[in-house]
VOFI-164416 format. One record per residue (C-alpha): x, y, z; residue number from 1. Coordinates in Angstrom, 2 decimals. Layout:
N
{atom {X; Y; Z}; NUM}
...
# end
This chain:
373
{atom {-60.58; -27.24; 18.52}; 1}
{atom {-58.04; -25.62; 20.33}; 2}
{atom {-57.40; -21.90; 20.11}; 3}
{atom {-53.74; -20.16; 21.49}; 4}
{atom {-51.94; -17.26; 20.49}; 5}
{atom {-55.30; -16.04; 18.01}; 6}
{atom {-54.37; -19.29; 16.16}; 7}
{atom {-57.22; -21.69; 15.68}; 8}
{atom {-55.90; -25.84; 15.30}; 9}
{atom {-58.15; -29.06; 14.30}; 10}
{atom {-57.06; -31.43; 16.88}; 11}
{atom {-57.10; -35.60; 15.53}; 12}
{atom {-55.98; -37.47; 18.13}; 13}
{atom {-54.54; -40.84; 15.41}; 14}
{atom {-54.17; -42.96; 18.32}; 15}
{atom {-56.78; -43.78; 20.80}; 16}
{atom {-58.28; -47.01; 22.51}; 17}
{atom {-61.08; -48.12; 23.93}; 18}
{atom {-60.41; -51.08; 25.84}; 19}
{atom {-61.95; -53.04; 28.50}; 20}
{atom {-58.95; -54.63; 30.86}; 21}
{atom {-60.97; -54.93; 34.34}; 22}
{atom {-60.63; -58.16; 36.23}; 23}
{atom {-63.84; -59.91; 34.99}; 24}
{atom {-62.58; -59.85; 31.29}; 25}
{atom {-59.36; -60.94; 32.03}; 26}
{atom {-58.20; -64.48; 30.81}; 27}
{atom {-55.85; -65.71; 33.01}; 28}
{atom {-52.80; -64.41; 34.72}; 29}
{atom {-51.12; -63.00; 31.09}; 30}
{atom {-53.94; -60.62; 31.12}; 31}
{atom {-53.72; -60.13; 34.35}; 32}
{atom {-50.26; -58.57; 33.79}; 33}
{atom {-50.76; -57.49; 30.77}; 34}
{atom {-53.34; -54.83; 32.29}; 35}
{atom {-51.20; -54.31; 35.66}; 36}
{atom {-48.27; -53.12; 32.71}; 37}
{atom {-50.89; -50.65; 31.17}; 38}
{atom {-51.87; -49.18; 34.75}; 39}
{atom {-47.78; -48.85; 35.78}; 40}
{atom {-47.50; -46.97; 32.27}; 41}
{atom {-50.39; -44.68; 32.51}; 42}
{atom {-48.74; -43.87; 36.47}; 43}
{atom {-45.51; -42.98; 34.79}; 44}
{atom {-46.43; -41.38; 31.45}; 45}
{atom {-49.69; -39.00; 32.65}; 46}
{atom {-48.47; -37.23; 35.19}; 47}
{atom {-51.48; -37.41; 37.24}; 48}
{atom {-52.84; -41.05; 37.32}; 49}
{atom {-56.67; -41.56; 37.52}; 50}
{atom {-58.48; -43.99; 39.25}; 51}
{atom {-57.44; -47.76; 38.76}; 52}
{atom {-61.88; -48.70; 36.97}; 53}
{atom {-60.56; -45.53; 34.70}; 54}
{atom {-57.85; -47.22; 33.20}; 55}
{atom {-58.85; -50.73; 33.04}; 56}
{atom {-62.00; -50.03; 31.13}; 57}
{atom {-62.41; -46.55; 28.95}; 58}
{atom {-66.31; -45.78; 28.73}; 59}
{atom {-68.32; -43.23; 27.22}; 60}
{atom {-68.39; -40.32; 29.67}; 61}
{atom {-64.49; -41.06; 29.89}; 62}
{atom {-63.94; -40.27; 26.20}; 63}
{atom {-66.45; -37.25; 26.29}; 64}
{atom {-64.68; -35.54; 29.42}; 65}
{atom {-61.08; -36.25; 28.76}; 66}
{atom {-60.58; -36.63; 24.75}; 67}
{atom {-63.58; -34.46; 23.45}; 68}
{atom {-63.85; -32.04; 26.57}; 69}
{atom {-60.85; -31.25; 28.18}; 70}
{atom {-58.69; -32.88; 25.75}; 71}
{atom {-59.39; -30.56; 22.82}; 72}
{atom {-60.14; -33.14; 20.39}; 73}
{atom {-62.53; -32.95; 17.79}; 74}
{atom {-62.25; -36.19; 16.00}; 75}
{atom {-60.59; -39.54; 17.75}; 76}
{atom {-59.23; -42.48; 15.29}; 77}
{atom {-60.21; -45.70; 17.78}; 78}
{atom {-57.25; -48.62; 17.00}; 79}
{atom {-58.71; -51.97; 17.63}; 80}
{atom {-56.68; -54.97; 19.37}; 81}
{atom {-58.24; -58.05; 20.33}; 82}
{atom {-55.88; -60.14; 22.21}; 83}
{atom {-58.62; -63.04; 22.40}; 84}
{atom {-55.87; -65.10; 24.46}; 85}
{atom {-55.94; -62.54; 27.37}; 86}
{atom {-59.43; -61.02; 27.62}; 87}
{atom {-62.51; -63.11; 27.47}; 88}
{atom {-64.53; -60.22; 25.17}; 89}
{atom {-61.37; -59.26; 23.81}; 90}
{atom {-59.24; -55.97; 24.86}; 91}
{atom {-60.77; -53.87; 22.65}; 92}
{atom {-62.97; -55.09; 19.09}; 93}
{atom {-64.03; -53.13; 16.45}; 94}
{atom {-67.71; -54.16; 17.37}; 95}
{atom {-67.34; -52.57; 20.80}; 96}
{atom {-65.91; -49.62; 19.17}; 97}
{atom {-68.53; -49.24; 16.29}; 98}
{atom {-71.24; -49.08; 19.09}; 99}
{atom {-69.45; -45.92; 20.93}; 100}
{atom {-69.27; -44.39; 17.35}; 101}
{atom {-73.33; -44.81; 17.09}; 102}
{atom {-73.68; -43.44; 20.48}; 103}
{atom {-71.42; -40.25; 19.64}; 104}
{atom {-71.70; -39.58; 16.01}; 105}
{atom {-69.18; -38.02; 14.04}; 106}
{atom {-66.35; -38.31; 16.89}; 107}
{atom {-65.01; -41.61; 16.02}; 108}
{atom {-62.87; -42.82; 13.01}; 109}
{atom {-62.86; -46.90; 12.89}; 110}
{atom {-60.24; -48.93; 12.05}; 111}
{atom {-60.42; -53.05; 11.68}; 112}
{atom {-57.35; -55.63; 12.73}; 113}
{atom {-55.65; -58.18; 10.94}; 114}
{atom {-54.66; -60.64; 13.88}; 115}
{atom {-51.41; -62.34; 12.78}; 116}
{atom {-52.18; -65.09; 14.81}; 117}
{atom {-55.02; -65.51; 12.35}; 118}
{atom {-53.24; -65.65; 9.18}; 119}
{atom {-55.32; -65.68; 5.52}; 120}
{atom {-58.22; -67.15; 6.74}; 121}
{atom {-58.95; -64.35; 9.42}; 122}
{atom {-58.64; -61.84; 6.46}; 123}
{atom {-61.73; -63.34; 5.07}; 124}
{atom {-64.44; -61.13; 4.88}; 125}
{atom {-62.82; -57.76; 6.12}; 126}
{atom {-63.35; -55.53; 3.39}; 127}
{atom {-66.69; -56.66; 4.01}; 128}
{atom {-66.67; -55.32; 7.48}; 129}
{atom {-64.54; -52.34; 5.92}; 130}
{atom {-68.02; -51.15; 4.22}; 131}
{atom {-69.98; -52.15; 7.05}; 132}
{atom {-68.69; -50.22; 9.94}; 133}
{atom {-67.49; -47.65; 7.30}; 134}
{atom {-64.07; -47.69; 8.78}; 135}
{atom {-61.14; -45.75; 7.35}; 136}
{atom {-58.08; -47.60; 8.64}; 137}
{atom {-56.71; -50.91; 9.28}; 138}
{atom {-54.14; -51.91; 12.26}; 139}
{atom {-52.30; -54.83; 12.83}; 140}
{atom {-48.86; -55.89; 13.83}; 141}
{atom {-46.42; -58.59; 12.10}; 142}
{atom {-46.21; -60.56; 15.75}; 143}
{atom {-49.14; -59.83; 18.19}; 144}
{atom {-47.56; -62.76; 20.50}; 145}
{atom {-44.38; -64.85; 20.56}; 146}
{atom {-46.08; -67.36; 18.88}; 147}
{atom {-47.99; -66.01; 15.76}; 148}
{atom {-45.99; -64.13; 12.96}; 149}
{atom {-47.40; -62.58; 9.87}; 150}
{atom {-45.15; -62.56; 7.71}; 151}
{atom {-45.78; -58.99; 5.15}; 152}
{atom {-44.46; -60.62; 2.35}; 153}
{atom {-47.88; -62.65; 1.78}; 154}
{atom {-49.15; -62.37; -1.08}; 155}
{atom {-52.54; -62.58; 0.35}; 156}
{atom {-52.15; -59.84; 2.65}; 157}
{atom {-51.32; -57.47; -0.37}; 158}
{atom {-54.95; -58.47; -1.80}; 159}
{atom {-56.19; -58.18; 1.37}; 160}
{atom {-55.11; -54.42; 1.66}; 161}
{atom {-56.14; -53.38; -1.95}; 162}
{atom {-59.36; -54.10; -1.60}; 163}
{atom {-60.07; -52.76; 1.57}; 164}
{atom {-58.64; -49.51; 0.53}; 165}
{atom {-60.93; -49.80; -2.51}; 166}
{atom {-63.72; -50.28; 0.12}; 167}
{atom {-62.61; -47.22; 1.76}; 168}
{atom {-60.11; -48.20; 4.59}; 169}
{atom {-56.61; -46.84; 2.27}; 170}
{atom {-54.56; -46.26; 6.10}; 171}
{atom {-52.62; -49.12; 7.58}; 172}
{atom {-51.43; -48.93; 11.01}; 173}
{atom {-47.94; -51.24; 11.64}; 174}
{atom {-47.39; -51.59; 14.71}; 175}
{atom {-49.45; -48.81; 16.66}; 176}
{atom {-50.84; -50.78; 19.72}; 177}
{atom {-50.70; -49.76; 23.59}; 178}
{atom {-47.34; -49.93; 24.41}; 179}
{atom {-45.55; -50.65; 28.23}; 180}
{atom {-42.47; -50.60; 27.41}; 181}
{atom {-39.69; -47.58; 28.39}; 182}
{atom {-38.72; -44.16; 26.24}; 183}
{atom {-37.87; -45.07; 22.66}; 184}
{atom {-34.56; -43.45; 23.22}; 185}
{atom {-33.96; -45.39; 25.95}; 186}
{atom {-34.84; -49.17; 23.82}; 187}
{atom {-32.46; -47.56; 21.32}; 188}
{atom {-29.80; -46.86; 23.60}; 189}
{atom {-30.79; -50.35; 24.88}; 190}
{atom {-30.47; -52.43; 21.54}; 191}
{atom {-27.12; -50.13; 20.61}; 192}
{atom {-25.61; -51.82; 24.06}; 193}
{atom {-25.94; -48.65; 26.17}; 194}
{atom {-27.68; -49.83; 29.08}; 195}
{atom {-28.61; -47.52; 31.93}; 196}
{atom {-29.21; -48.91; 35.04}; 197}
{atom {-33.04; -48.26; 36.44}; 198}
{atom {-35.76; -49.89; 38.18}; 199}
{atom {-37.25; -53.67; 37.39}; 200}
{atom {-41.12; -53.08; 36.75}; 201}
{atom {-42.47; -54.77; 39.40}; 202}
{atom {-44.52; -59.02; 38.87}; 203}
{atom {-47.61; -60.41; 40.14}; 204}
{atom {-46.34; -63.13; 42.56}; 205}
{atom {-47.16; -66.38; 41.75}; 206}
{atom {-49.92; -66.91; 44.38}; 207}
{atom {-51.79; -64.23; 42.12}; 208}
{atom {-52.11; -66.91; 39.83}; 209}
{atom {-54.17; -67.96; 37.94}; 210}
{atom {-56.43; -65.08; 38.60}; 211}
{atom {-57.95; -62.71; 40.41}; 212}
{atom {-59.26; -63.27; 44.07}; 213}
{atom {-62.79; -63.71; 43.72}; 214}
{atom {-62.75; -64.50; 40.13}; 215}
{atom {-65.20; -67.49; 38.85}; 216}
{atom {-63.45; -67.42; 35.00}; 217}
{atom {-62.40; -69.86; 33.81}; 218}
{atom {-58.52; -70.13; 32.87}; 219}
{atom {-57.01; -71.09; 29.51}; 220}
{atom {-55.10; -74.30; 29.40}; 221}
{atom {-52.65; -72.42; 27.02}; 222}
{atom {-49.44; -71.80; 27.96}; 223}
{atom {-49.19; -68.15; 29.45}; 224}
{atom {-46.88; -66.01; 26.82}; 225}
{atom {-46.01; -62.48; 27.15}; 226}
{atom {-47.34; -59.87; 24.23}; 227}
{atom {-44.67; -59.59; 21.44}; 228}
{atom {-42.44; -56.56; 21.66}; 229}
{atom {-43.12; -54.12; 18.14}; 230}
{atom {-41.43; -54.39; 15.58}; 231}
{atom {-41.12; -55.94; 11.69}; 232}
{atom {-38.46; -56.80; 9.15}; 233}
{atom {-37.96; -54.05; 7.23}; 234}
{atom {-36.71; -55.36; 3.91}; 235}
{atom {-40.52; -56.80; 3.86}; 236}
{atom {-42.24; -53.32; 4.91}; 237}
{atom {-40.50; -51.74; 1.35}; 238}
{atom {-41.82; -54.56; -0.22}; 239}
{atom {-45.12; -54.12; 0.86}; 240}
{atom {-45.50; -50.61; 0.89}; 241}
{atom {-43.65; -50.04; -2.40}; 242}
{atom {-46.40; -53.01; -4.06}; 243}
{atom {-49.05; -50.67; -2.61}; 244}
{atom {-48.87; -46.97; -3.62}; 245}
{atom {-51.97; -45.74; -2.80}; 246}
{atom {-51.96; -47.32; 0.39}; 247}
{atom {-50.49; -44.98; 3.24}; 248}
{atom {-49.10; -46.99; 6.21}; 249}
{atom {-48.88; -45.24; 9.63}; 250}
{atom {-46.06; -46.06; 11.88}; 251}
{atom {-45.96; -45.80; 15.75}; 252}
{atom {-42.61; -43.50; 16.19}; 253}
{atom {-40.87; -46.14; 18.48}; 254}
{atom {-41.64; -48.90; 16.40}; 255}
{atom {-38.09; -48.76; 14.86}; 256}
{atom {-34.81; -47.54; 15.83}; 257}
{atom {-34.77; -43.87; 14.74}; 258}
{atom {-31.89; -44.30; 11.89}; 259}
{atom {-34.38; -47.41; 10.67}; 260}
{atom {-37.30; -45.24; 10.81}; 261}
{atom {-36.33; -42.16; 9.28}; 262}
{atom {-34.73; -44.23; 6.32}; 263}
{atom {-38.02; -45.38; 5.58}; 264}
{atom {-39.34; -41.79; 5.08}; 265}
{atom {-38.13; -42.03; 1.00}; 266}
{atom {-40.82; -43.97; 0.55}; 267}
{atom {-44.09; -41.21; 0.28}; 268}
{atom {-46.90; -43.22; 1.51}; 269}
{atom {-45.52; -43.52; 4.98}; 270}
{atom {-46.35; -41.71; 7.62}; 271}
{atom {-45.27; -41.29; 11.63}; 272}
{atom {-47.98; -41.10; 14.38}; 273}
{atom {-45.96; -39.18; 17.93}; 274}
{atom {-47.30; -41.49; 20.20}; 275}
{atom {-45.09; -42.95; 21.35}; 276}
{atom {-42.40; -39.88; 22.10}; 277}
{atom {-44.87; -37.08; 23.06}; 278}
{atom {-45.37; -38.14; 26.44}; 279}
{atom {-42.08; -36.92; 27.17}; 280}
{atom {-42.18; -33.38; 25.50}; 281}
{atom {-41.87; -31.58; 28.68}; 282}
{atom {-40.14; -33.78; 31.00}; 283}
{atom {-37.27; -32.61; 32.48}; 284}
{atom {-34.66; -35.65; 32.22}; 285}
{atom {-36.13; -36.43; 28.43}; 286}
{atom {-36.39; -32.65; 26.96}; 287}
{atom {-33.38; -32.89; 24.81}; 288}
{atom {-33.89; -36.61; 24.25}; 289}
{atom {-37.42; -35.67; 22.99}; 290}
{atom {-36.30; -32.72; 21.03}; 291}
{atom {-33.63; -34.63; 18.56}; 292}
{atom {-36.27; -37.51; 18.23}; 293}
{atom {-39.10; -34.57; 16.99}; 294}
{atom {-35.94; -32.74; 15.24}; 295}
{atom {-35.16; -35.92; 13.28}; 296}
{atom {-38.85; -36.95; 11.91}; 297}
{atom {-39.06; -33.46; 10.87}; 298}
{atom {-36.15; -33.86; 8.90}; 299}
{atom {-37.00; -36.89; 7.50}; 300}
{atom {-40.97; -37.24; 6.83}; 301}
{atom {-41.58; -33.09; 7.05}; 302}
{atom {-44.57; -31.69; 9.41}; 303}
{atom {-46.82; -32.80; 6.76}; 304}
{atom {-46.18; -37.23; 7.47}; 305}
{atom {-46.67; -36.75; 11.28}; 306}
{atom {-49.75; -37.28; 13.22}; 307}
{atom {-50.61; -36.24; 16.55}; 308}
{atom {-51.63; -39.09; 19.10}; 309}
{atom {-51.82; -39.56; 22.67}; 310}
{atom {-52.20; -43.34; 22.86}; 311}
{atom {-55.63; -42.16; 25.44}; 312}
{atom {-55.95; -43.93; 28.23}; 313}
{atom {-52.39; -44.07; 29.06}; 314}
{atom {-52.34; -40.03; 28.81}; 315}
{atom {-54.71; -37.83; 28.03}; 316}
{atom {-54.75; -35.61; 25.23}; 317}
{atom {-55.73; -32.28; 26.70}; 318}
{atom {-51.50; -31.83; 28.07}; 319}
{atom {-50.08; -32.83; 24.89}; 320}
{atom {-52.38; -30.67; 22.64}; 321}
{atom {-51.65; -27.75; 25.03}; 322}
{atom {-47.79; -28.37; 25.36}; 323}
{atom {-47.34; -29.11; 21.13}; 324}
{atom {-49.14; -25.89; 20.47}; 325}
{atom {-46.63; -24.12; 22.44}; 326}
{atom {-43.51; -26.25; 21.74}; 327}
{atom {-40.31; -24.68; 21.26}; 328}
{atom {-36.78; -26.46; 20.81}; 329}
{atom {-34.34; -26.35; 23.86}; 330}
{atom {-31.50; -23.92; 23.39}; 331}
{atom {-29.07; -26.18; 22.69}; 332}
{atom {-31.11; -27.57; 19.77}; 333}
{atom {-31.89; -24.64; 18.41}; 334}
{atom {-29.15; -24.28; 15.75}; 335}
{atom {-30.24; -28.08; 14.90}; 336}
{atom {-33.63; -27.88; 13.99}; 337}
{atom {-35.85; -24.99; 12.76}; 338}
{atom {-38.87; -24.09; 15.32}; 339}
{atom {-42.24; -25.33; 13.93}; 340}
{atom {-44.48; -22.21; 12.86}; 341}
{atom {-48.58; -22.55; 13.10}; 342}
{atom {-48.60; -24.37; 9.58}; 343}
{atom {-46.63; -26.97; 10.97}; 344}
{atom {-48.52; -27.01; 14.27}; 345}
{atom {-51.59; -27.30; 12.35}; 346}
{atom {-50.53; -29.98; 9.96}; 347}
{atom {-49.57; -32.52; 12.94}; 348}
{atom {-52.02; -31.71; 15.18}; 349}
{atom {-54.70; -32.65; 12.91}; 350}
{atom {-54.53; -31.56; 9.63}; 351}
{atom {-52.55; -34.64; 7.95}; 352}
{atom {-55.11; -37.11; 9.74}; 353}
{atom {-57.73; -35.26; 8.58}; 354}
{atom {-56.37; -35.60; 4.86}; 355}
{atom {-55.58; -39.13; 5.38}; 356}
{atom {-58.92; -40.64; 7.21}; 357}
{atom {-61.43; -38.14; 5.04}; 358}
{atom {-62.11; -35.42; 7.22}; 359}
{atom {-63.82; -32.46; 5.36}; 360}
{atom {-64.22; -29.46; 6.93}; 361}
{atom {-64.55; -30.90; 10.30}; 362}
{atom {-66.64; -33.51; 9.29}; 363}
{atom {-66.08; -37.09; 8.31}; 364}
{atom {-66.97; -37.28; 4.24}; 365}
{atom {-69.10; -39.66; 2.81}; 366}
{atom {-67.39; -43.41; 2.53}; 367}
{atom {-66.64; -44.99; -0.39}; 368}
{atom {-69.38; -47.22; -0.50}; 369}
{atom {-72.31; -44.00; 0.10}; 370}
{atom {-70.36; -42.16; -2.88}; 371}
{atom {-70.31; -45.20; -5.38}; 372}
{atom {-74.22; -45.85; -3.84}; 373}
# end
C-alpha cells in the first residue's frame, strides 16, 4: 500500500521479472550481451544503479526489500521469458517463478509463455500448466528472435488462448518483455526519420568471445542472433483480439508507435501496461515528452485500461509509485490534458490489475479450477 495526501492506493506492479542473467547461466556470447544490455539499461533508467550480482540475478530478499518493502507493492505479476538459446536454465521460467510464489505466498501473480520459436507443438499442454501453477496471465511475443515468428493469425493459437482463459489465465501479454532499447518517443521519432544524434551503446570485443573468462560452459554451435526488436502486425492483433472477446490482451506502451497504439484502444479488451514510459516521468530532458505520451493513452484507453509497471529489476518500483501518486502535467500541457484525480491514481496504480488478474480485496481469489472443484 502506499498512503499520500490521506489517500490510501493498492499498488500492482503488472510488470516484473525474475531472471537469472549471471555469467554461469549464460549461453554463449548473445547472452553475454544480451545481459551486459540489461545492466547499461538499469544504469540509465534507475537513477541509482545497484550492484552488478543484483541485476544479473533477482532473488528473494531482492524482491522482498525493493518491490514489497520499499517499493510499495502489494501484489507483483512475474512475466516469464525463457530465451533457452541464451541462458542454459533459461532467463527466467515459470517453474523458477512458481517456486518464489510458494516461498512468498500471496505476492506473486504467474503468468506462462508461448515461445514463438516453438510454434503449435510448444502450446501443447499449457492450459494444463495454466491450472497447475494457477497462473492468471499468459505472455509471449510474435518474434522472440530474428529467426522464429508466430504468426497471430493461427488458428491454433486462438484455441490455445480460449482454453487457457477457461482454465483461468483470460490476460495476454503482447509484447511485454525486458526491453534495452531507447525512450519510445525517441524509436518513434526514429522510425518517422527524425534521428537525433547520441551515443552508440557500447560491444563486447570480440576477444570476449565466446564467453566469459573462467567459464567451463559449453557454447552453442548456433549461429549467435540478436533478440528481436517488439513489435507485431497489427491487422493480425484485430483479428485476434476481435475472435477473442473475453480475452483482455495487455500491451507494453512502446510496443507500437503511439498513433498505432492508441488506434487500437476501440477495441475494449485491450489494455496498456506504463512500463515502458514511466521511467522517464520526472526526467528533466523527457518531462514533456513523457507527459503527451501519458496525455495520449488517457485519451485513448481512459485511466481505467492502464496498468502500472516498473519492468523491476531495471527500476525499482518504490520511485515510480511515489512520483505517479504525485504526478501533475507540466504547464505547458496543462490546457492539453486534464490532471488525474485519486480515482484515476488508484485505477492505474493497481486497481485495473487487480480487476483483471482476480485480486479481491487485497487478496488473490480462488482460481478457476478451486471454484469449479
Amino acid at each position: 500500500m502506499y498512503v499520500v495526501d490521506g489517500e490510501t492506493y493498492l499498488v500492482v506492479d503488472a510488470q516484473v521479472h525474475a531472471w537469472d542473467a549471471s555469467p554461469h547461466n549464460q549461453a554463449g556470447p548473445a547472452g553475454e550481451l544480451f545481459a551486459a544490455d540489461l545492466l547499461r539499461r538499469h544504469r540509465e533508467l534507475d537513477g541509482s544503479a545497484v550492484p552488478l550480482p543484483e541485476v544479473e540475478r533477482v532473488t528473494e530478499d531482492g524482491l522482498s526489500r525493493d518491490v514489497f518493502g520499499g517499493g510499495y507493492v502489494d501484489h507483483a505479476v512475474l512475466q516469464p521469458v525463457v530465451l533457452g538459446e541464451l541462458f542454459v536454465l533459461g532467463f527466467s521460467p515459470v517453474a523458477w517463478h512458481a517456486e518464489l510464489a510458494a516461498r512468498m505466498p500471496g505476492k506473486f501473480v504467474l503468468s506462462g509463455e508461448l515461445d514463438p520459436d516453438a510454434g503449435q507443438p510448444g502450446a501443447r499442454g499449457i492450459a494444463a500448466k495454466v491450472r497447475r501453477w494457477d497462473m492468471r496471465g499468459l505472455t509471449f511475443c510474435e518474434s522472440r528472435r530474428p529467426g522464429g515468428r508466430m504468426e497471430l493469425r493461427e488458428t491454433w493459437l486462438r484455441r490455445a488462448l480460449a482454453r487457457c482463459a477457461a482454465s483461468g489465465a483470460g490476460v495476454v501479454h503482447l509484447g511485454v518483455a525486458p526491453s534495452a532499447g531507447p525512450a519510445p518517443w525517441r524509436r518513434w521519432r526514429a522510425a518517422a526519420g527524425q534521428r537525433r544524434p547520441g551515443r552508440t551503446p557500447p560491444r563486447l570485443p570480440s576477444w570476449a568471445e565466446p564467453v566469459r573468462s573462467g567459464s567451463a560452459l559449453p557454447v552453442r554451435t548456433r549461429p549467435v542472433q540478436r533478440v528481436a526488436s517488439a513489435g507485431f502486425d497489427l491487422a493480425q492483433f484485430r483479428e485476434l483480439a476481435t475472435a477473442l472477446p473475453r480475452t483482455s490482451f495487455v500491451l507494453g506502451a512502446g510496443c507500437l508507435p503511439a498513433d498505432d497504439l492508441c488506434r487500437l484502444a476501440r477495441l475494449p479488451n485491450v489494455h496498456v501496461v506504463l512500463t515502458d514510459i514511466l521511467p522517464w516521468i520526472s526526467a528533466t530532458d523527457a518531462r514533456a515528452d513523457f507527459g503527451r505520451a501519458l496525455g495520449e493513452l488517457l485519451i485513448a484507453y481512459g485511466p481505467e485500461r492502464l496498468l502500472f509497471g516498473s519492468g523491476y529489476p531495471l527500476v525499482r518500483p518504490g520511485r515510480l509509485v511515489a512520483q505517479f501518486a504525485s504526478y501533475r502535467f507540466p504547464d505547458e500541457l496543462r490546457g492539453r490534458y486534464r490532471d488525474l484525480d485519486a480515482d484515476a491514481r488508484r485505477a492505474i496504480l493497481g486497481g485495473n490489475a487487480a480487476r483483471l488478474y482476480g485480486i479481491e480485496g487485497g487478496r488473490m481469489a480462488p482460481s478457476v479450477s478451486a471454484r469449479r472443484g
